[in-house]
MIZALUM-510965 format. One record per atom (N, C-alpha, C): atom name; residue in one letter; x, y negated, z negated. Coordinates in pm, 1 decimal, m for minus. Atoms other than C-alpha are relative to their C-alpha. Layout:
+------+-----+----------+----------+----------+
: atom : res :       xx :       yy :       zz :
+------+-----+----------+----------+----------+
:   CA :   a :        X :        Y :        Z :
...
+------+-----+----------+----------+----------+
! end
This chain:
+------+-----+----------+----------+----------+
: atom : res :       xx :       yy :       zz :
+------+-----+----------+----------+----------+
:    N :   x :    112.3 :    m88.5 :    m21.1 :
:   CA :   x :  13491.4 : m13465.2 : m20742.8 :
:    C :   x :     50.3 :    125.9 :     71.0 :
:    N :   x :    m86.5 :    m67.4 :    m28.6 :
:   CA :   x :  13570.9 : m13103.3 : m20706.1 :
:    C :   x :   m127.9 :     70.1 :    141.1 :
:    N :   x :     91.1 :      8.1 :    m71.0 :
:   CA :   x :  13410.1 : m12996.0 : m20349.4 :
:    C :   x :     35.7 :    150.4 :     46.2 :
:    N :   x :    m38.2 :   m100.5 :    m24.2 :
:   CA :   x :  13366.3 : m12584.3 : m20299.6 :
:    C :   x :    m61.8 :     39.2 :    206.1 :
:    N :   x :     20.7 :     10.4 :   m141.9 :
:   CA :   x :  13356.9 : m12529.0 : m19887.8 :
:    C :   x :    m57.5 :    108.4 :     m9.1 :
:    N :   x :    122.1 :   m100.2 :      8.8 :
:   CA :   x :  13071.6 : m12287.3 : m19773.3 :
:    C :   x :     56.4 :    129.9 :     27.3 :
:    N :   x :    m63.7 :   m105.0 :     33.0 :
:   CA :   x :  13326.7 : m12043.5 : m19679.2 :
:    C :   x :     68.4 :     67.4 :   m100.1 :
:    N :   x :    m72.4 :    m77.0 :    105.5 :
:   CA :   x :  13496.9 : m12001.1 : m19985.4 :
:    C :   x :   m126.4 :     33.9 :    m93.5 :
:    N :   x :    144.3 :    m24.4 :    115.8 :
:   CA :   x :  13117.8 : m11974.8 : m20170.7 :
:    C :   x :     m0.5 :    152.3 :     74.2 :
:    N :   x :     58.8 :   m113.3 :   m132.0 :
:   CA :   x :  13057.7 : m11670.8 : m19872.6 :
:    C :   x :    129.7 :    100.0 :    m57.0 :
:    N :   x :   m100.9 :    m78.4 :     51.5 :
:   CA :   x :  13396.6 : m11537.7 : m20041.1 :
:    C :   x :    m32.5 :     m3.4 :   m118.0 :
:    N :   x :     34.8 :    m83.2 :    144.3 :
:   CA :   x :  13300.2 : m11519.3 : m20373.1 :
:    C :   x :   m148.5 :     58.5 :      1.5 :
:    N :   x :    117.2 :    m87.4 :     10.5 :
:   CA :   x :  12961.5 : m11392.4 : m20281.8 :
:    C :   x :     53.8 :    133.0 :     m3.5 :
:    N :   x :    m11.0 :    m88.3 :    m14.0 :
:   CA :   x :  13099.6 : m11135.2 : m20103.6 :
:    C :   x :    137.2 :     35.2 :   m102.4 :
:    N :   x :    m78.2 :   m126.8 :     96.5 :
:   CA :   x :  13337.5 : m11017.0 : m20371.2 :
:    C :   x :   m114.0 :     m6.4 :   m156.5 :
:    N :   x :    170.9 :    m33.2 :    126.6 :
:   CA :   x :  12980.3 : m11053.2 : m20637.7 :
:    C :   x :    m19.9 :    109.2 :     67.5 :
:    N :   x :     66.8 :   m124.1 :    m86.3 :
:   CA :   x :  12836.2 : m10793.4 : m20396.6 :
:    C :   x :     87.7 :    147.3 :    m12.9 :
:    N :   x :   m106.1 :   m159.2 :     10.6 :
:   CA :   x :  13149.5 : m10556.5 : m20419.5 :
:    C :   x :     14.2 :     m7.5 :   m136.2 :
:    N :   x :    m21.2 :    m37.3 :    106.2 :
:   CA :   x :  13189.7 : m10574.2 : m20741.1 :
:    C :   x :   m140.3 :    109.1 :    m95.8 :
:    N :   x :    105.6 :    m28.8 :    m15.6 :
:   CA :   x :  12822.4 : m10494.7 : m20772.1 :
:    C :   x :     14.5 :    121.3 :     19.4 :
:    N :   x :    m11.4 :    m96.5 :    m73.8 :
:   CA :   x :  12813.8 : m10218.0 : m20550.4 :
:    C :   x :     53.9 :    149.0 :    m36.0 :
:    N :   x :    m78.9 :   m111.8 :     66.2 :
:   CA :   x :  13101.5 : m10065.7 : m20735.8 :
:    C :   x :    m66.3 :     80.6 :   m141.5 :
:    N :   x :     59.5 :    m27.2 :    174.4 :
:   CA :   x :  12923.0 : m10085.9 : m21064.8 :
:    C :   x :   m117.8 :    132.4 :     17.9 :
:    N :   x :    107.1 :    m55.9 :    m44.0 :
:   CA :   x :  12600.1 :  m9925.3 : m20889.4 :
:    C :   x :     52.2 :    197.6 :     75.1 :
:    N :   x :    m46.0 :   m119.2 :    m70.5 :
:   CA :   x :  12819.4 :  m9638.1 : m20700.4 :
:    C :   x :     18.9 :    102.4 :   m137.5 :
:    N :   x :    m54.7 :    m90.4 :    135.4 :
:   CA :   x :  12931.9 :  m9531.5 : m21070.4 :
:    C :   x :   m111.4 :     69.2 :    m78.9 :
:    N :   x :    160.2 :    m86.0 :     34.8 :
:   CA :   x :  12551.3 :  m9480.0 : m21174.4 :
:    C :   x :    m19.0 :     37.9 :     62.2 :
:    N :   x :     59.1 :    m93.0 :   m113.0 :
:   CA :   x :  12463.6 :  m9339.4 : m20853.3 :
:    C :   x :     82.1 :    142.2 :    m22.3 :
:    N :   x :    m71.9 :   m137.7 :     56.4 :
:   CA :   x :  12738.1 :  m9054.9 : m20943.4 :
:    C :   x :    m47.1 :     37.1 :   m103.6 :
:    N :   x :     69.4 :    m23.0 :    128.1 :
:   CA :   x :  12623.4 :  m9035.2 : m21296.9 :
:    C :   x :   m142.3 :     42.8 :     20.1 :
:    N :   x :    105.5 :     21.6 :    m61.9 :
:   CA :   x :  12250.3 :  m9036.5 : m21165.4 :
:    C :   x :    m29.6 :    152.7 :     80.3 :
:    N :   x :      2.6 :   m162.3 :    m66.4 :
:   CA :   x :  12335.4 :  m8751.6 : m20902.3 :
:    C :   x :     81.1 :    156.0 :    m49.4 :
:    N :   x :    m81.6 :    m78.5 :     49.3 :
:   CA :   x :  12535.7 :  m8546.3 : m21146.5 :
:    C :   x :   m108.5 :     58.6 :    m77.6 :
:    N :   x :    121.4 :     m8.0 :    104.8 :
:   CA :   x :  12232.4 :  m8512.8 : m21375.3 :
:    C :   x :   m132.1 :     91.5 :     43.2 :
:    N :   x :    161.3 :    m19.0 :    m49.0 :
:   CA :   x :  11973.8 :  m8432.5 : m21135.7 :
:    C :   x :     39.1 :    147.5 :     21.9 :
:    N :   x :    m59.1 :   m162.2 :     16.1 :
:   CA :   x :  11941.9 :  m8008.4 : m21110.4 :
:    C :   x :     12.6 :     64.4 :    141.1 :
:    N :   x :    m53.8 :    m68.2 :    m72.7 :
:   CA :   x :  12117.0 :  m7811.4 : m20848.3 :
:    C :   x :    m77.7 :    m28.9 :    144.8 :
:    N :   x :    101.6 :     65.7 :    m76.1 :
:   CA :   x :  11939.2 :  m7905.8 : m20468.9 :
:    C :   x :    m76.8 :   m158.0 :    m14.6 :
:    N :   x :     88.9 :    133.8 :      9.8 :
:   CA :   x :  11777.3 :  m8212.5 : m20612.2 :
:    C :   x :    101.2 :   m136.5 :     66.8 :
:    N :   x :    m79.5 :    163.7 :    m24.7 :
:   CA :   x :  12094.6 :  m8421.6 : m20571.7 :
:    C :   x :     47.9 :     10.2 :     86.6 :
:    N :   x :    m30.6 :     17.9 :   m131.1 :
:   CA :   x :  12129.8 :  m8519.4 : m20226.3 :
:    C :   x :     65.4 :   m140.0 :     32.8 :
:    N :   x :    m13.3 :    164.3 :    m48.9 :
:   CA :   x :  12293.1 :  m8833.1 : m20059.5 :
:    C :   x :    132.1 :     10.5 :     m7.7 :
:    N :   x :   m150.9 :     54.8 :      4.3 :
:   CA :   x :  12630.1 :  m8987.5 : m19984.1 :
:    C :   x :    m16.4 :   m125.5 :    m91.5 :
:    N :   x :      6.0 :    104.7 :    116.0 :
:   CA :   x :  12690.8 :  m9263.9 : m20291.5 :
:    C :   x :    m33.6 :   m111.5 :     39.8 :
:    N :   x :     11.3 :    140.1 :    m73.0 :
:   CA :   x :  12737.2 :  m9531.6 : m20030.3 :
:    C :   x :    m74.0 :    m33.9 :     65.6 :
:    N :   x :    139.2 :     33.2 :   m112.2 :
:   CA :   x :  12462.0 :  m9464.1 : m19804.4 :
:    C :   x :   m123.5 :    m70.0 :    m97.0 :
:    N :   x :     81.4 :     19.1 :    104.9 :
:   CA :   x :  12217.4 :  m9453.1 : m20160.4 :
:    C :   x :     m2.9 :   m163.1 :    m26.4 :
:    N :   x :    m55.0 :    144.1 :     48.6 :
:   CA :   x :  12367.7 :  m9792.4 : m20328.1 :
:    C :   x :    m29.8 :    m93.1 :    163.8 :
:    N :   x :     m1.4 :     57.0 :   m156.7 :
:   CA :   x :  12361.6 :  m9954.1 : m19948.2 :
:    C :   x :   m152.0 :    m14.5 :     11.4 :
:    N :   x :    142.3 :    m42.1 :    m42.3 :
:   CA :   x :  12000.9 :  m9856.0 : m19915.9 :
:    C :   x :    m55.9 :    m37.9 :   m150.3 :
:    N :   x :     54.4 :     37.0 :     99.6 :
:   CA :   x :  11919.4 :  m9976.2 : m20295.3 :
:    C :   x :     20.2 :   m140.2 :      2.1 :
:    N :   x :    m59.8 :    176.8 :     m4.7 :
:   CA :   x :  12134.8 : m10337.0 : m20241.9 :
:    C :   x :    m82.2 :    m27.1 :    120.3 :
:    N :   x :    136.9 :     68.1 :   m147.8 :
:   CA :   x :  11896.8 : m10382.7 : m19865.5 :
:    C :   x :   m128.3 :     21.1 :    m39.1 :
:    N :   x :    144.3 :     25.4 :     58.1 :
:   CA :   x :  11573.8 : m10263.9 : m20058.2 :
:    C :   x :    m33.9 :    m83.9 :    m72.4 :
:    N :   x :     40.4 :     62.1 :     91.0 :
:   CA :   x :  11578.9 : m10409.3 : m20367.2 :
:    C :   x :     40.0 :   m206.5 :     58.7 :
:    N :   x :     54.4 :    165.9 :    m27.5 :
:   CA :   x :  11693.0 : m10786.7 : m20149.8 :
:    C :   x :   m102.9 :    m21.3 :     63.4 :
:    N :   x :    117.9 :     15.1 :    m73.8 :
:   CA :   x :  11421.0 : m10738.5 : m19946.4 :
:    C :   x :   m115.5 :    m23.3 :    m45.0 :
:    N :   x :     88.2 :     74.5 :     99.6 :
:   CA :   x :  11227.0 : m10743.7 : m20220.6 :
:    C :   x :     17.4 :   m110.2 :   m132.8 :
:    N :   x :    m13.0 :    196.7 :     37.2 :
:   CA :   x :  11327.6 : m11079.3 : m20385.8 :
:    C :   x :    104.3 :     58.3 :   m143.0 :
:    N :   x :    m51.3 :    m24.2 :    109.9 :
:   CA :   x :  11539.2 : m10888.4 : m20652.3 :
:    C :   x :    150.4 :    m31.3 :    m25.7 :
:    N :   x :   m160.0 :    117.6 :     m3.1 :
:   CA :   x :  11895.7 : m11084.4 : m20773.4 :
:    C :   x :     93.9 :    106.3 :   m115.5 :
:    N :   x :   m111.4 :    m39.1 :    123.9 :
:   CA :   x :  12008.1 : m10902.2 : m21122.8 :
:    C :   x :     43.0 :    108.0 :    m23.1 :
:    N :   x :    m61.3 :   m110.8 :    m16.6 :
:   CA :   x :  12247.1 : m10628.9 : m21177.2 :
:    C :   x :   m137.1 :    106.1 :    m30.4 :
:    N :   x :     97.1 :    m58.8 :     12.7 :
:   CA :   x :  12000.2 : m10493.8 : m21361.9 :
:    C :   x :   m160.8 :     43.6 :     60.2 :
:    N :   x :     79.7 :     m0.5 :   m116.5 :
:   CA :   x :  11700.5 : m10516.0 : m21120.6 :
:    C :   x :     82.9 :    112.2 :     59.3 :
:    N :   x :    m57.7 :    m45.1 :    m94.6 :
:   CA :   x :  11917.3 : m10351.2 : m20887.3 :
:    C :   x :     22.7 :    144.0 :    m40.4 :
:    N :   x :    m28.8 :   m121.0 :     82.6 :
:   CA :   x :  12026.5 : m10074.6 : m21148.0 :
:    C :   x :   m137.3 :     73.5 :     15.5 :
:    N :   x :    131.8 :    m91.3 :     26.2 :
:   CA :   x :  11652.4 :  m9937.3 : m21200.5 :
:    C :   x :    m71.7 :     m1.8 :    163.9 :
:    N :   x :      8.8 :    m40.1 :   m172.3 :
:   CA :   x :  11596.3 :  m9963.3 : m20767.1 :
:    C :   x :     44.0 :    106.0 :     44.4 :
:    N :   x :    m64.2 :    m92.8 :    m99.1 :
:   CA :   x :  11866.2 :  m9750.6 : m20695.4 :
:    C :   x :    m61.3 :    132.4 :   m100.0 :
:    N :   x :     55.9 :    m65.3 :     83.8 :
:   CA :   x :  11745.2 :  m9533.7 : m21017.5 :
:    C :   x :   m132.2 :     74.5 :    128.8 :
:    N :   x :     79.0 :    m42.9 :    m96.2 :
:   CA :   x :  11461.2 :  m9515.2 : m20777.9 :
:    C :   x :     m6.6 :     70.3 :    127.1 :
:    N :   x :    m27.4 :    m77.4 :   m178.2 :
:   CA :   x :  11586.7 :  m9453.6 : m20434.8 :
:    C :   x :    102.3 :    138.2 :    m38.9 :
:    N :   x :    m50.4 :   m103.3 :    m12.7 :
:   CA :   x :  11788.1 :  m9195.3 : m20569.1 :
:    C :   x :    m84.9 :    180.3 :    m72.5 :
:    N :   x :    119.4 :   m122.1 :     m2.2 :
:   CA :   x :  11447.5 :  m9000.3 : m20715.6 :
:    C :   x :    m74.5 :      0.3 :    106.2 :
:    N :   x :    104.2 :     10.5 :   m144.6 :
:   CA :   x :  11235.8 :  m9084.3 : m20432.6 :
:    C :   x :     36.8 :     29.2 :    104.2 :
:    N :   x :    m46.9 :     32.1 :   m151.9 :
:   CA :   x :  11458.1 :  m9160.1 : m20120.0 :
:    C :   x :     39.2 :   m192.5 :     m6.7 :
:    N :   x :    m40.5 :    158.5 :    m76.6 :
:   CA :   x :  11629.1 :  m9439.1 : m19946.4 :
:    C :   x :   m120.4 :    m54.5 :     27.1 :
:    N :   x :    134.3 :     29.3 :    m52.1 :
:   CA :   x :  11305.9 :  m9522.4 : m19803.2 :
:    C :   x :   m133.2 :      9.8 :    m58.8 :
:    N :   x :    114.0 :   m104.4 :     49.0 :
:   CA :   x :  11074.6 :  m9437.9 : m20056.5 :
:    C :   x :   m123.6 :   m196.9 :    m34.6 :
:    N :   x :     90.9 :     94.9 :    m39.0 :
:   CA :   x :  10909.5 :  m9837.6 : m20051.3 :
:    C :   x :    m71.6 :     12.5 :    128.7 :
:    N :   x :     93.5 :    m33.9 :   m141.0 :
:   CA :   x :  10814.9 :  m9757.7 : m19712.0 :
:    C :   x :   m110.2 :    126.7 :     28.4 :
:    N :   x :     97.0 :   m124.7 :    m20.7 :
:   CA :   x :  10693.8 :  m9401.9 : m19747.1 :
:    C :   x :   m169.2 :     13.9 :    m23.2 :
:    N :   x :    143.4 :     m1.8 :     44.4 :
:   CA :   x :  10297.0 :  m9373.7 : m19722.2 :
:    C :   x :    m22.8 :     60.2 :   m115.4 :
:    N :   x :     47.0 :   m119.0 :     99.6 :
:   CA :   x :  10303.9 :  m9091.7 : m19935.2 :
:    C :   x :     13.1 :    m69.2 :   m135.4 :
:    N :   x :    m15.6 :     66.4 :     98.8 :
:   CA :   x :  10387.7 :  m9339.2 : m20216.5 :
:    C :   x :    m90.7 :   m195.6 :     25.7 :
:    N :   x :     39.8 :    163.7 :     m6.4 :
:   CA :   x :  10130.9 :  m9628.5 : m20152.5 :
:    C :   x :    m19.6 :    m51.8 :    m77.7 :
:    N :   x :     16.3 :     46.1 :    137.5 :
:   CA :   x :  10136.5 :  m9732.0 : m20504.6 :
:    C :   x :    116.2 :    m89.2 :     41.2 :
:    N :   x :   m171.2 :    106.1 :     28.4 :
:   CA :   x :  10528.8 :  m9869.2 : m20474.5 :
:    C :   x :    m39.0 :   m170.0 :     47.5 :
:    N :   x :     17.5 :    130.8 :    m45.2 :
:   CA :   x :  10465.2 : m10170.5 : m20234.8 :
:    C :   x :    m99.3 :    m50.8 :    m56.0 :
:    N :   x :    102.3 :     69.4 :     65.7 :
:   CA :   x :  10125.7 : m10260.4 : m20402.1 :
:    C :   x :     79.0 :    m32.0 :   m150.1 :
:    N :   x :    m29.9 :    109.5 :    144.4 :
:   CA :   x :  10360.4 : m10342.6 : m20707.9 :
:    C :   x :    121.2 :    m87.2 :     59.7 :
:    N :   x :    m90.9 :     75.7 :      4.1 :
:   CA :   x :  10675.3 : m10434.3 : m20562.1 :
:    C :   x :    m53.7 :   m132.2 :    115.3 :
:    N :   x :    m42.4 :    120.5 :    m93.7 :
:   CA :   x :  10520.9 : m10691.8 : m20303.3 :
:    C :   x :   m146.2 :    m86.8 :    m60.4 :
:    N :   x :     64.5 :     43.4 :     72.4 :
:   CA :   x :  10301.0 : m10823.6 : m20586.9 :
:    C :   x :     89.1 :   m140.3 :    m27.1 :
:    N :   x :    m77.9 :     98.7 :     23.0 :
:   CA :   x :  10457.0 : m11167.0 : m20559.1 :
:    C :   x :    m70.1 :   m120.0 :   m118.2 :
:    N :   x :    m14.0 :    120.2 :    103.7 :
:   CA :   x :  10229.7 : m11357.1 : m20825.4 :
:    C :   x :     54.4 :     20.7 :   m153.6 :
:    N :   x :    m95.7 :     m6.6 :    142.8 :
:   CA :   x :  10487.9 : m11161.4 : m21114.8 :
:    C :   x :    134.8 :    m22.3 :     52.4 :
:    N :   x :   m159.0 :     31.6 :     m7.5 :
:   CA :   x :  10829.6 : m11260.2 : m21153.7 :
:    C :   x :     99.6 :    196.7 :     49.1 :
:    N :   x :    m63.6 :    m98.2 :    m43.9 :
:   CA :   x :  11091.8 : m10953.8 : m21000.1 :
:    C :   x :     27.8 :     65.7 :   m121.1 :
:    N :   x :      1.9 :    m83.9 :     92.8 :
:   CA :   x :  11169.9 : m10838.2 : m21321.7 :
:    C :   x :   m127.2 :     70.4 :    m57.2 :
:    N :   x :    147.2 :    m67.9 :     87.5 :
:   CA :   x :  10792.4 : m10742.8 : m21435.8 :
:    C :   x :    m14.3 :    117.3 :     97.6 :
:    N :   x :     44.2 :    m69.5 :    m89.8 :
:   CA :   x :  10729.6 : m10614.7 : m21089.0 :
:    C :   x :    109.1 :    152.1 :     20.6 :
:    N :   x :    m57.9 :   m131.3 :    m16.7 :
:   CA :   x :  11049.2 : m10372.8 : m21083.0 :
:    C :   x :     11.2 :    110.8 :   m112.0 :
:    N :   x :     m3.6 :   m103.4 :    134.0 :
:   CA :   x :  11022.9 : m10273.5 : m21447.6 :
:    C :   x :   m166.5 :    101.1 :     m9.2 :
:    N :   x :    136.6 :    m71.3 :     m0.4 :
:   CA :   x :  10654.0 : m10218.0 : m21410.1 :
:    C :   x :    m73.0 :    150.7 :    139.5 :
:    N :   x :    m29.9 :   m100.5 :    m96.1 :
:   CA :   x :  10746.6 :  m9992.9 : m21082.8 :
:    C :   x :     41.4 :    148.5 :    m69.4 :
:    N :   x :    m17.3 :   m103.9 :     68.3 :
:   CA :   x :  10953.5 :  m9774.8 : m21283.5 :
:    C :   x :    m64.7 :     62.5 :    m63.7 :
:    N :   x :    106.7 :    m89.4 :    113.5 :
:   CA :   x :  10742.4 :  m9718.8 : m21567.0 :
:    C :   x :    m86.1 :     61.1 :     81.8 :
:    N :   x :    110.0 :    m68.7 :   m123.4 :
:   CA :   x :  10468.4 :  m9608.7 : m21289.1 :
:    C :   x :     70.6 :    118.7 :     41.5 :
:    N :   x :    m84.3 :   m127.9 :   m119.6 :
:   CA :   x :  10759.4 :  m9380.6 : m21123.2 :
:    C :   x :    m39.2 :     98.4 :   m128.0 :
:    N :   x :     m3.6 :   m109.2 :    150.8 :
:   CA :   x :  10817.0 :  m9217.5 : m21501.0 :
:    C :   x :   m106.7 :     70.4 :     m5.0 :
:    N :   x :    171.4 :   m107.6 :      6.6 :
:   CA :   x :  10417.5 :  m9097.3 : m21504.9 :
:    C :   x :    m48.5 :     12.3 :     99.4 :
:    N :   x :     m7.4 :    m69.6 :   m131.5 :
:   CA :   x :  10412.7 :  m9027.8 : m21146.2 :
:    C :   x :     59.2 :    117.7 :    m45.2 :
:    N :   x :   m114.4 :    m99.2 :     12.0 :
:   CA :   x :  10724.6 :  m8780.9 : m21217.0 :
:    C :   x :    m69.2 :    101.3 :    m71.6 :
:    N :   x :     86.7 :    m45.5 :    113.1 :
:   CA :   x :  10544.9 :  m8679.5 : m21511.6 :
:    C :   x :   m144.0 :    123.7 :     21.3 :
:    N :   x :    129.3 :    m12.6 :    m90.8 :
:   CA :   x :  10226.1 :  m8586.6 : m21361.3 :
:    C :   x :     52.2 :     91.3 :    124.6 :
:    N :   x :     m1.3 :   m108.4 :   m139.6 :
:   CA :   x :  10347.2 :  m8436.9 : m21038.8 :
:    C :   x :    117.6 :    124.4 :    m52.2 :
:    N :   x :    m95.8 :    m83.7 :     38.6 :
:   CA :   x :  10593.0 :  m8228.7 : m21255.3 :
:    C :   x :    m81.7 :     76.3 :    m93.3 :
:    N :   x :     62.6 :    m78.1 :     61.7 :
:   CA :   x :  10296.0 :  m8102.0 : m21485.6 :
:    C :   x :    m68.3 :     98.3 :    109.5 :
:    N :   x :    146.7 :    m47.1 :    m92.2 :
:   CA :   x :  10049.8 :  m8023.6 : m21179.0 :
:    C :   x :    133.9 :    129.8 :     83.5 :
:    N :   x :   m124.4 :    m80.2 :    m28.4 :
:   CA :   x :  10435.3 :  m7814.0 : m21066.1 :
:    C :   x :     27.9 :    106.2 :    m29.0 :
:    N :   x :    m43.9 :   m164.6 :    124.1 :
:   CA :   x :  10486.0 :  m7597.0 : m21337.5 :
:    C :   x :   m126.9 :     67.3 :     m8.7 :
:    N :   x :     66.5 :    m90.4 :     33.6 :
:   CA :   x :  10365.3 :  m7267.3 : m21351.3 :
:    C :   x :    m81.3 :     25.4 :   m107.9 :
:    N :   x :     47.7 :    m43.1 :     99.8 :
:   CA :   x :  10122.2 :  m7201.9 : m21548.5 :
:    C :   x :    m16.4 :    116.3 :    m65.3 :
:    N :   x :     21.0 :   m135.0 :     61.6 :
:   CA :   x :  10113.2 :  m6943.4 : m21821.4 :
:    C :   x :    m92.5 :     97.9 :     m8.9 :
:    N :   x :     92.8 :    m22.7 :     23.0 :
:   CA :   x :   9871.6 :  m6700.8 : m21825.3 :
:    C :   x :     m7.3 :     60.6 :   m135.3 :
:    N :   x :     40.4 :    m60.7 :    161.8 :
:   CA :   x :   9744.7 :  m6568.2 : m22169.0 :
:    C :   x :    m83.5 :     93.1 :      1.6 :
:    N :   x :    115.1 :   m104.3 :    m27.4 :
:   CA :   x :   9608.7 :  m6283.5 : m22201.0 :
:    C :   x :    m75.3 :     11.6 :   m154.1 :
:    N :   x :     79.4 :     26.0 :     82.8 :
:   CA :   x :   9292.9 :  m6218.9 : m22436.4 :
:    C :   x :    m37.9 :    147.6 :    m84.2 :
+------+-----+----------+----------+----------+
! end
């Protein structure tokens, strides 16, 4: 019987987590390369750091989960589950009778026509003359 000791489990966590991390730092560059001139703020590691402590806090395990969080914290903020100004977020993400995947996919989609919406009500409007 092959018997794995709780420290060597605590060692392959923690090299899941870095490997993780790494994967997440490479979209967070990609992510902040994209966004236009001023918009992209943050150190990679602080972002990813602050997407891997949000998204466990809220019960979320899969790369992917994790991928569309930091997606998030890096339009919103590190902090942007906490922010009042967004009291929509926690009314989905701490919606515990859906499984973590409904609740973070169904976050996003919400962010997308938030974005949407506060980016129409943004733009100048044209005037036309008659």
């Amino acid at each position: 019987m092959l018997t794995i000791r709780p420290e060597t489990m605590e060692r392959l966590q923690r090299a899941r987590d870095e490997e993780l991390a790494g994967r997440l730092t490479e979209r967070c560059r990609t992510l902040l390369a994209s966004k236009p001139v001023g918009r992209a703020s943050g150190d990679t590691r602080a972002l990813v750091a602050a997407a891997l402590a949000g998204g466990r806090r809220h019960g979320l395990t899969t790369e992917l989960e994790f991928a569309l969080y930091l997606d998030l914290v890096v339009t919103f903020g590190a902090e942007f589950d906490r922010d009042p100004a967004l009291a929509w977020v926690p009314a989905i993400l701490d919606d515990t009778s859906l499984p973590t995947t409904v609740r973070i996919n169904r976050l996003y989609d919400v962010a997308i026509v938030r974005q949407h919406e506060a980016g129409r009500r943004a733009a100048p409007r044209s005037k036309k003359r008659v």
